[in-house]
C-alpha positions as CSV (number, residue, x, y, z in Angstrom):
1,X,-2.5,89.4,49.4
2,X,-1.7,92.0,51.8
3,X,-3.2,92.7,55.1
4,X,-6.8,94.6,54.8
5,X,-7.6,97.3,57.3
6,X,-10.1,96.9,59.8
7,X,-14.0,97.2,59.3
8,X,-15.3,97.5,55.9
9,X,-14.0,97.9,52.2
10,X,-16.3,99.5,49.9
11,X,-15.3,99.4,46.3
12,X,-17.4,101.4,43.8
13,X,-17.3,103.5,41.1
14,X,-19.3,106.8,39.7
15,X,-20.3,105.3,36.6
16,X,-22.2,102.7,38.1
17,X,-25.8,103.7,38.9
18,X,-26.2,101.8,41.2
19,X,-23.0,102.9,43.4
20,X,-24.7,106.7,42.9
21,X,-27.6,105.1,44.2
22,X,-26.2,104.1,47.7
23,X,-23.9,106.5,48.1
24,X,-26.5,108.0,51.3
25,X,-25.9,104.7,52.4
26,X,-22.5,105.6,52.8
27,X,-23.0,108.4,54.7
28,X,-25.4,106.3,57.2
29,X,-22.7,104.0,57.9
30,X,-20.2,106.3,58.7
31,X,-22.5,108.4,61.0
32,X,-22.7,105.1,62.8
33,X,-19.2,104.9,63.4
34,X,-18.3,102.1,61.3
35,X,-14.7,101.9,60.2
36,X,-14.9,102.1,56.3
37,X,-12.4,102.3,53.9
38,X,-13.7,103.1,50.5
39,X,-12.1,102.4,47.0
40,X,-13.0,104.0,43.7
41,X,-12.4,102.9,40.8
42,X,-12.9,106.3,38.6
43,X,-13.2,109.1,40.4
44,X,-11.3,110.2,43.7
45,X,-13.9,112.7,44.5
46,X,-16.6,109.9,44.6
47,X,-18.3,109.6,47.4
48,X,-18.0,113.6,47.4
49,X,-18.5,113.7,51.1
50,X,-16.7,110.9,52.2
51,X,-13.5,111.1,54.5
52,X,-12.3,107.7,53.7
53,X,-12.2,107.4,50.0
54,X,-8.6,105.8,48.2
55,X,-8.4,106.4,44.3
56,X,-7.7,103.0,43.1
57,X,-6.4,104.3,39.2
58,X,-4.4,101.3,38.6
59,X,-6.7,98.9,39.8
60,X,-4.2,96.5,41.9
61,X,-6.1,97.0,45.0
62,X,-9.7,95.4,43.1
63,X,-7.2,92.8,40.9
64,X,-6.3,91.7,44.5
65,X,-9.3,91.7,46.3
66,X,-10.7,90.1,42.6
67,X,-13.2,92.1,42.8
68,X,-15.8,91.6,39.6
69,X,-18.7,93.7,40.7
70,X,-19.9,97.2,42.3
71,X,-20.7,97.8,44.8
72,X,-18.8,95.0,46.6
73,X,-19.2,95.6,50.5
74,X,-16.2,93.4,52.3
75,X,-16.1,92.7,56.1
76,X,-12.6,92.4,57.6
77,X,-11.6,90.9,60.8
78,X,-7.8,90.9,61.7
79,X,-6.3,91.4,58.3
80,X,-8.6,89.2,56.6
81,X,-11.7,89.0,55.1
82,X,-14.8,87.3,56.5
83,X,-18.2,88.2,54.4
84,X,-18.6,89.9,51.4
85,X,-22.1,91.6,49.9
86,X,-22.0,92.4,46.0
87,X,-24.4,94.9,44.8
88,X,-27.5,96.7,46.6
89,X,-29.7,94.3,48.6
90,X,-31.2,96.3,52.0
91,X,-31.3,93.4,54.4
92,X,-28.0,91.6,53.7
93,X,-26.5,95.1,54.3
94,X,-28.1,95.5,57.5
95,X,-27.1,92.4,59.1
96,X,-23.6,93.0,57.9
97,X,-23.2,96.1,59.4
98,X,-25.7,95.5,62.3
99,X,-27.1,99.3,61.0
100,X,-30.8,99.3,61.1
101,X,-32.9,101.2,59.1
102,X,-29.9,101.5,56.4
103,X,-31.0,102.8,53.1
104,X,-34.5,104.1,53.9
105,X,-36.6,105.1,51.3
106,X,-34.5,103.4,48.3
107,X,-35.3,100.8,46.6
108,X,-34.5,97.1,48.5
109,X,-32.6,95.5,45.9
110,X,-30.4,97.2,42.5
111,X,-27.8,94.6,40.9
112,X,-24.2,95.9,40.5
113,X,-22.4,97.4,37.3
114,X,-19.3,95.6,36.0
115,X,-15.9,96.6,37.9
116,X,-13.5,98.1,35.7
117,X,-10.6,95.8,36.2
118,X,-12.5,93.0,34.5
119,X,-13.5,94.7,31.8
120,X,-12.3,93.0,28.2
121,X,-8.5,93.2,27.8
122,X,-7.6,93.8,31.6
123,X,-7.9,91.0,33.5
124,X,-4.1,89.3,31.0
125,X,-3.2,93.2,31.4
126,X,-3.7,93.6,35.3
127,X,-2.3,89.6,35.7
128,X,1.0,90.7,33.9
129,X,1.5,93.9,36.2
130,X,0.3,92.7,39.1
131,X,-0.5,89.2,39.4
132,X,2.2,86.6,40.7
133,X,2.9,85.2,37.4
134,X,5.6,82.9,37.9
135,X,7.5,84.3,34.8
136,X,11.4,83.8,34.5
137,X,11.8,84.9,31.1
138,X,14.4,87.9,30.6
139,X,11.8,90.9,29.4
140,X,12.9,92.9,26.2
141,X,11.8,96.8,26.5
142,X,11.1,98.0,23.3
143,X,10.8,101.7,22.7
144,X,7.3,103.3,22.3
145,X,8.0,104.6,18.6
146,X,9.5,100.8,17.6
147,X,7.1,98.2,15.5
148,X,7.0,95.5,17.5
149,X,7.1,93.2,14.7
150,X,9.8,94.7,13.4
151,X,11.7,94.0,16.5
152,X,10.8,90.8,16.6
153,X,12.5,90.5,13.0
154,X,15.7,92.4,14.3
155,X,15.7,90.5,16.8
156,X,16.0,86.9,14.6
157,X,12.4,85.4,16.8
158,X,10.5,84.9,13.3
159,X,10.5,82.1,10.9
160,X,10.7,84.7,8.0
161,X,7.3,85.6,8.4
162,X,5.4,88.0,10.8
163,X,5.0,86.8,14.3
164,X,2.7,87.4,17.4
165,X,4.3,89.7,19.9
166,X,4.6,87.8,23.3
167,X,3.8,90.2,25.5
168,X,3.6,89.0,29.4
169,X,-0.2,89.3,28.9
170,X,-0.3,87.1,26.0
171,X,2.0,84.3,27.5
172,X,0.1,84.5,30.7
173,X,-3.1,83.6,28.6
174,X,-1.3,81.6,26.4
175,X,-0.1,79.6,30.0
176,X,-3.6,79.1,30.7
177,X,-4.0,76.9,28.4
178,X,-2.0,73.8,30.2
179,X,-2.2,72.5,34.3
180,X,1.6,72.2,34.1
181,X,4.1,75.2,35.9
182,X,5.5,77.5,33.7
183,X,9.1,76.5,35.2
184,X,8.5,72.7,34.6
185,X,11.6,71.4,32.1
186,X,9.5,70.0,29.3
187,X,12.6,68.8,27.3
188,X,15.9,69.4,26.4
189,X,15.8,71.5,22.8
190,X,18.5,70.2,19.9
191,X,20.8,71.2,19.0
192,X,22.3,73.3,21.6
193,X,21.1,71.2,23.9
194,X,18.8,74.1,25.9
195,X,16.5,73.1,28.6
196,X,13.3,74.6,27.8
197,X,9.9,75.1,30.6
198,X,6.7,75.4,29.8
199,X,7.1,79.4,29.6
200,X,9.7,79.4,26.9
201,X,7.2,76.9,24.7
202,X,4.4,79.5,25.3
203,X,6.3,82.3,24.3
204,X,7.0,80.8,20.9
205,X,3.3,79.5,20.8
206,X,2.4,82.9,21.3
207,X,4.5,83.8,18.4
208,X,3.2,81.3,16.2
209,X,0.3,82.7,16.6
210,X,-1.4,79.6,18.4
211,X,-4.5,79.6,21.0
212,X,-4.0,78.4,24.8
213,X,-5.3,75.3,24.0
214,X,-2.7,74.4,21.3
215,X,-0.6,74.8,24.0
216,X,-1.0,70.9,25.0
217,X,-0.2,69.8,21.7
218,X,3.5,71.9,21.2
219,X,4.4,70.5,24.4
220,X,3.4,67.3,23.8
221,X,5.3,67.7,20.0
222,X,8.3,69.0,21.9
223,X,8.9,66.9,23.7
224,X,8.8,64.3,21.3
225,X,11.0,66.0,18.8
226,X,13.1,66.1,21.8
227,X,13.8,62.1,22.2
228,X,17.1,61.0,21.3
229,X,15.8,58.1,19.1
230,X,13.9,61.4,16.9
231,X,17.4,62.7,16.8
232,X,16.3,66.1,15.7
233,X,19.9,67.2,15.4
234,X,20.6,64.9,13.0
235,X,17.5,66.0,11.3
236,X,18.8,69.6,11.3
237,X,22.2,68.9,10.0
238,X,21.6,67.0,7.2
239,X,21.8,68.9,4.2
240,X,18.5,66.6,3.0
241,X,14.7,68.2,3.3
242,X,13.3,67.1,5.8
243,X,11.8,68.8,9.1
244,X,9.3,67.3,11.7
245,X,5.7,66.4,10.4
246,X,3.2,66.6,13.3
247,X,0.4,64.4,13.3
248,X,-2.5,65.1,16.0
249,X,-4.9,62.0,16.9
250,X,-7.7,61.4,19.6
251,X,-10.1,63.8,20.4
252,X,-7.8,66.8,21.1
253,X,-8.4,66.9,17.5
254,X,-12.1,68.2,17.7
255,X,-11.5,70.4,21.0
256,X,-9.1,72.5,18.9
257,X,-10.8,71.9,15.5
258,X,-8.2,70.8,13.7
259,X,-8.4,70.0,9.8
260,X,-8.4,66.5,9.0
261,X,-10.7,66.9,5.7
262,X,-10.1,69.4,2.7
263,X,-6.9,70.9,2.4
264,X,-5.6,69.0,5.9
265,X,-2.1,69.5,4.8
266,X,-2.7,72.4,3.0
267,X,-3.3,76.3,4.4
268,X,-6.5,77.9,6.1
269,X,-6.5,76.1,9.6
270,X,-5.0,77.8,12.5
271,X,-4.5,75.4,14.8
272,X,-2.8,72.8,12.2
273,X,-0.9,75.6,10.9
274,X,0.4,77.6,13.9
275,X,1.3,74.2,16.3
276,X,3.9,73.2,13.7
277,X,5.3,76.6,13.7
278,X,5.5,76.9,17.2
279,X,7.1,73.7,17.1
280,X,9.7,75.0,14.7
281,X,10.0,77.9,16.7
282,X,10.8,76.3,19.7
283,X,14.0,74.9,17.7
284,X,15.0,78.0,16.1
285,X,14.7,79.9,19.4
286,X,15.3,78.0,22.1
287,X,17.6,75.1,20.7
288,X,19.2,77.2,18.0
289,X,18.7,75.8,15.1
290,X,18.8,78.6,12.8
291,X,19.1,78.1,8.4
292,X,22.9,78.2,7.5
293,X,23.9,77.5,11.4
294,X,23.1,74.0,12.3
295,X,20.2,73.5,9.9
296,X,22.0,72.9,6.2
297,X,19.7,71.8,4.2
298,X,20.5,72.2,0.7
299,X,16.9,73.1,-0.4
300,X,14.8,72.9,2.7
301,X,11.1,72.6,2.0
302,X,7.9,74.4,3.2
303,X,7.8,71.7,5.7
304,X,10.5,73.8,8.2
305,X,7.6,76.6,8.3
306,X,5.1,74.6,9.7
307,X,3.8,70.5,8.9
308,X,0.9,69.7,11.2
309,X,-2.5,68.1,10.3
310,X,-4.9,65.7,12.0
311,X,-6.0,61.7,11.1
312,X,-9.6,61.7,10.0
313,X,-10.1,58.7,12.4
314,X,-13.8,59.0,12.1
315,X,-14.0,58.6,8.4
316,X,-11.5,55.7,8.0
317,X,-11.6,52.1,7.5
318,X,-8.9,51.4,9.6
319,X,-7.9,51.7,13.6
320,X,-6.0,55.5,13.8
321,X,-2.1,54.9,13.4
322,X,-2.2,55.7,17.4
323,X,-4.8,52.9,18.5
324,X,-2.2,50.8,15.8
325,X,0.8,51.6,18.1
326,X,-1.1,51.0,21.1
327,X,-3.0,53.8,22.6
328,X,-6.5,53.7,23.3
329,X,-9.1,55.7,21.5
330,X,-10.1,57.8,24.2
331,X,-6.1,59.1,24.5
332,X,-4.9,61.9,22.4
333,X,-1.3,62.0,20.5
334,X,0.8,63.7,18.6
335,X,3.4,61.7,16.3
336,X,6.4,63.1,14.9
337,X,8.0,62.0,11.3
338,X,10.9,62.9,9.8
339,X,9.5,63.9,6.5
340,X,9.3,66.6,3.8
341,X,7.4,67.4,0.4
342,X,4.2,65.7,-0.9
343,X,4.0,63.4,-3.9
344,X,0.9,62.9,-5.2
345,X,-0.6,59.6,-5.9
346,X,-3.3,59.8,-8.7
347,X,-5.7,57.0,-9.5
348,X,-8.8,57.8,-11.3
349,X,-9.3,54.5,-12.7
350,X,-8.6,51.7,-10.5
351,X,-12.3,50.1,-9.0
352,X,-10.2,47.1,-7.1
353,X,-7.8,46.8,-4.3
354,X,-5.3,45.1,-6.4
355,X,-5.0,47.6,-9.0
356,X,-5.0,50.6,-6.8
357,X,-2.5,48.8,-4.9
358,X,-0.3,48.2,-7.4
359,X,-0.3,52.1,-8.5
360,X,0.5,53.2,-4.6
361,X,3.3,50.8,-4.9
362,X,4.5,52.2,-8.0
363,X,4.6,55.6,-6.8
364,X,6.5,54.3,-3.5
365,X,9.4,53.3,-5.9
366,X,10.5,56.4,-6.6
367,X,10.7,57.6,-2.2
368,X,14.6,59.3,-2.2
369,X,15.6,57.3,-5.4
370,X,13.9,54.3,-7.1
371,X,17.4,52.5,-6.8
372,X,17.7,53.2,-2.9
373,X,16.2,50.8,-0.8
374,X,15.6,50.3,3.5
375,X,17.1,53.8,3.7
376,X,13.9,56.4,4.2
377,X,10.9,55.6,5.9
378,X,7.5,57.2,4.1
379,X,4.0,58.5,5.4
380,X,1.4,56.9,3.1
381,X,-2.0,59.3,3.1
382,X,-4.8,57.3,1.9
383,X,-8.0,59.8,1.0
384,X,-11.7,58.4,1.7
385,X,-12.2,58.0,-2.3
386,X,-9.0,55.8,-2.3
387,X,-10.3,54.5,1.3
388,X,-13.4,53.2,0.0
389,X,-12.0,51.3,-2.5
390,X,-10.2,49.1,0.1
391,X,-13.2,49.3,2.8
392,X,-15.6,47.9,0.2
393,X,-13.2,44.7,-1.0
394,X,-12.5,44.7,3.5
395,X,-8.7,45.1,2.9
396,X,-7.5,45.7,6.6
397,X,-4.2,48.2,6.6
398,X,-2.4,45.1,7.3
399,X,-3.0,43.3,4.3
400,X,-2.7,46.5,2.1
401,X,0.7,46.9,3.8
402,X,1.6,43.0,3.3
403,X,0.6,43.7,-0.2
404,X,2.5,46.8,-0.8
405,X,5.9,45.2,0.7
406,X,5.3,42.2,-1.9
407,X,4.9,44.7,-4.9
408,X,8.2,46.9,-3.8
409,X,10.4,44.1,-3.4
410,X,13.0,43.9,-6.5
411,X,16.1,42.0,-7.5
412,X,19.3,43.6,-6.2
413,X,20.3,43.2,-10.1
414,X,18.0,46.3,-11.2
415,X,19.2,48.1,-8.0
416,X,22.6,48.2,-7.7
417,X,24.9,51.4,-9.0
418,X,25.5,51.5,-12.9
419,X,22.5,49.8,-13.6
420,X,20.3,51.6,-16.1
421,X,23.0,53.6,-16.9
422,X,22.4,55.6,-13.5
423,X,25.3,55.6,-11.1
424,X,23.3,55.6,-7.6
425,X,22.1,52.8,-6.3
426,X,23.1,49.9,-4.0
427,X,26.2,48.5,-4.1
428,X,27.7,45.5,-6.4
429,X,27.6,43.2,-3.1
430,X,23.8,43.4,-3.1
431,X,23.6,42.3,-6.9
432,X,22.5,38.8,-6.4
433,X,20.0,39.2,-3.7
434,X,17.0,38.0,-5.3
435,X,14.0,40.4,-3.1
436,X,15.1,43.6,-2.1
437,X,12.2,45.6,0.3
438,X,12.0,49.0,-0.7
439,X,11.0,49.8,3.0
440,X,12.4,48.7,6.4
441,X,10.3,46.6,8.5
442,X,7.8,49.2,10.0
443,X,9.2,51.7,7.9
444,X,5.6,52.5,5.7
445,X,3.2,54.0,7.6
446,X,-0.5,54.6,6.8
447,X,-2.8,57.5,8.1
448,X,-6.5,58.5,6.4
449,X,-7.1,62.3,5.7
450,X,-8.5,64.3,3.2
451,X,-11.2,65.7,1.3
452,X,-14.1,63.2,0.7
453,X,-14.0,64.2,-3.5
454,X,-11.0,63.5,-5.4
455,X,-9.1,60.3,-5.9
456,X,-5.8,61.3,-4.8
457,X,-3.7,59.8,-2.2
458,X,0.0,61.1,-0.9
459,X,3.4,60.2,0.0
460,X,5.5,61.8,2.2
461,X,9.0,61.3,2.0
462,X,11.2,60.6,4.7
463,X,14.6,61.4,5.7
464,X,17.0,59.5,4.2
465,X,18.6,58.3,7.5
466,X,15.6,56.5,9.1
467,X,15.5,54.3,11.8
468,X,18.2,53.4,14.3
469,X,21.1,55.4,12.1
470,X,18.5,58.2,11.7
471,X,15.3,59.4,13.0
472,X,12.6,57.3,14.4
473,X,8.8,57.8,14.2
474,X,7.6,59.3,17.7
475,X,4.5,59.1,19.4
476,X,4.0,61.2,22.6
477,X,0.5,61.1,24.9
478,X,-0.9,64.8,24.9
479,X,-1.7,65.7,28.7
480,X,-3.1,69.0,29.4
């Protein structure tokens, strides 16, 4: 803040009634010989008679002095200011200027009007022109008569689809939305290895099109896409499907109302839908991994837009997967799997744990190839009608996981290449292994979601290079 001149500031504006309203009190003070300085906001013929008014157009002087009110009446002793009156009241005016008999004959006390700089919109405008924003990121002029969104496909920010603008306003309020400084390293960003701060994650949230307080969560999943043992190169390279699936639990979830019910993995919620895009953003933009440079997948999959949904921990019979890996309820998380596509699981019929176990299992077979075995890793979404069947018999997910790894163990015999007349599978050397788990230890994992009608459960498929050769499921504590 610069140094205020002596005496008083008066900040007003014509619209405000009740600025018109003391504007003899203006007047009185300066007959009295009291140093005044007078800002307004709207008109620079307002006080009309006044000697000492400055026409604050741009509004830096009232961002500065954060002025929300006028009339505000400031006192200022040696640069600085010491009291400060906001609106009409008679006897708070008199003491402060030591004027007696101020304002005679009007009324003793009128409320101010709303000052112009806080009005809606200006506050993120005023912070981006004026505030000390802390903002490092290079600034792209674009031409009056340009779309912006249209720049922001020229220039290759977008995922294919339209993006949010980040204007310095926008990122400013987007930055609100975390404790941390906007030059804080959050992680480094595959595969070019690019350090990336806070700012460059809430520039591509902005684009996403997420709110400020998503902005806990993208940091939170970048940094965890960012661990060497997620090894989201790899993950780009390969020419399989996958992408990062987010998964959000702890109460974060309900702050930001995020779906965990009907359609969780499916369209129509903005915060599960826009914090895996910014996620995927952050990738593209900042770490480079654009389709047909680093990424070559041979398909892809609507994954590499945006996978993000929340575990309806309320609604299951089970501890959340994050309370299962160790963090306590209170804690929110987000956890990162290498996965793609959905494949549904559909039971109508089965009224016992055993049977509708043995269908999951069935469907489980067929994860990559029903012939490849301890190679992917899988996401197992159990919905509350499937749920209930296991609450009601009081299968814990342990035992339905025990039971699961008995029912998808086969002999190497029906596994191994040739077999069936198909040429993948194992190899010959693995022929007379009598139990062959489908799934790596750990390698099955179990979250509830869903819409409470309908008895369908999903799989989703992991990459193909799991575990230590691969990726690795990631867990990462959100902190605002």
């Amino acid at each position: 803040m610069k140094q205020l001149p002596e005496g008083f500031l008066l900040i007003v504006k014509k619209a405000c009634p009740t600025c018109e309203l003391i504007e003899p009190v203006i007047y009185e003070m300066s007959a009295a010989g009291l140093q005044m300085t007078i800002y307004s906001q709207d008109d620079p013929a307002f006080p009309a008679e006044s000697e000492a008014v400055l026409y604050d157009e741009s509004l830096e002087i009232s961002y500065d002095l954060d002025i929300e009110t006028v009339p505000t009446l400031i006192r200022v002793r040696e640069g600085s200011e010491v009291a400060r009156l906001v609106g009409w009241h008679r006897e708070e005016w008199q003491a402060m200027t030591g004027v007696s008999a101020l304002g005679t004959g009007l009324p003793d006390y009128r409320p101010g009007c709303g000052a112009l700089n806080v009005d809606p919109g200006m506050q993120r405008e005023l912070a981006a022109r004026f505030g000390i924003s802390g903002l490092a990121a290079r600034r792209v002029e674009v031409a009056e008569i340009s779309d912006e969104m249209e720049t922001c496909f020229e220039k290759g920010w977008t995922d294919g689809l339209p993006v949010v603008p980040p204007t310095p306003e926008r990122v400013l309020a987007m930055l609100k939305g975390t404790s941390r400084s906007p030059d804080e390293v959050v992680a480094v960003v595959a595969p070019n290895k690019v350090p990336c701060s806070v700012e460059k994650v809430a520039i591509n949230a902005v684009l996403a099109g997420c709110k400020p307080e998503y902005l806990p969560v993208v940091l939170a999943a970048v940094e965890a896409a960012s661990l060497d043992e997620f090894c989201m190169q790899g993950l780009l390279a390969t020419t399989y499907f996958s992408a990062p699936v987010v998964i959000v639990n702890g109460p974060i979830r309900h702050a930001i109302r995020m779906n965990s019910g009907i359609n969780a993995m499916g369209q129509g919620n903005r915060a599960n839908a826009t914090i895996g895009r910014a996620l995927q953003l952050v990738i593209r933009n900042v770490g480079g991994g654009e389709p047909g440079g680093v990424d070559r997948s041979t398909l892809g999959s609507p994954g590499k837009y945006t996978f993000c949904f929340a575990e309806d921990e309320e609604g299951s019979p089970w501890e959340s997967f994050a309370v299962q890996s160790g963090y306590a309820p209170e804690l929110s998380t987000v956890t990162l799997f290498p996965g793609h596509g959905i494949h549904e699981i559909f039971d109508q019929l089965s009224r016992t744990p055993e049977s509708l176990a043995r269908t999951i299992a069935s469907c489980l077979l067929s994860v990559a190839h029903p012939k490849i075995c301890m190679a992917s890793d899988a996401v197992l979404v159990i919905s509350p009608e499937h749920a209930a069947v296991f609450r009601e018999a009081g299968w814990t997910k342990q035992k339905l996981l025990a039971e699961l790894h008995n029912l998808l163990q086969r002999p190497g015999s029906e596994l191994v290449r040739g077999v069936d007349g198909i040429a993948e599978g194992l190899p010959e050397a693995f022929a007379d292994n009598p139990a062959i788990p489908k799934f790596k230890e750990n390698g099955l994992m179990i979250v509830h979601a869903g819409g409470k009608a309908g008895k369908f459960s999903a799989i989703i498929s992991g990459w193909i290079a799991s575990g230590s050769m691969g990726s690795q499921i990631v867990t990462r504590e959100i902190n605002q």
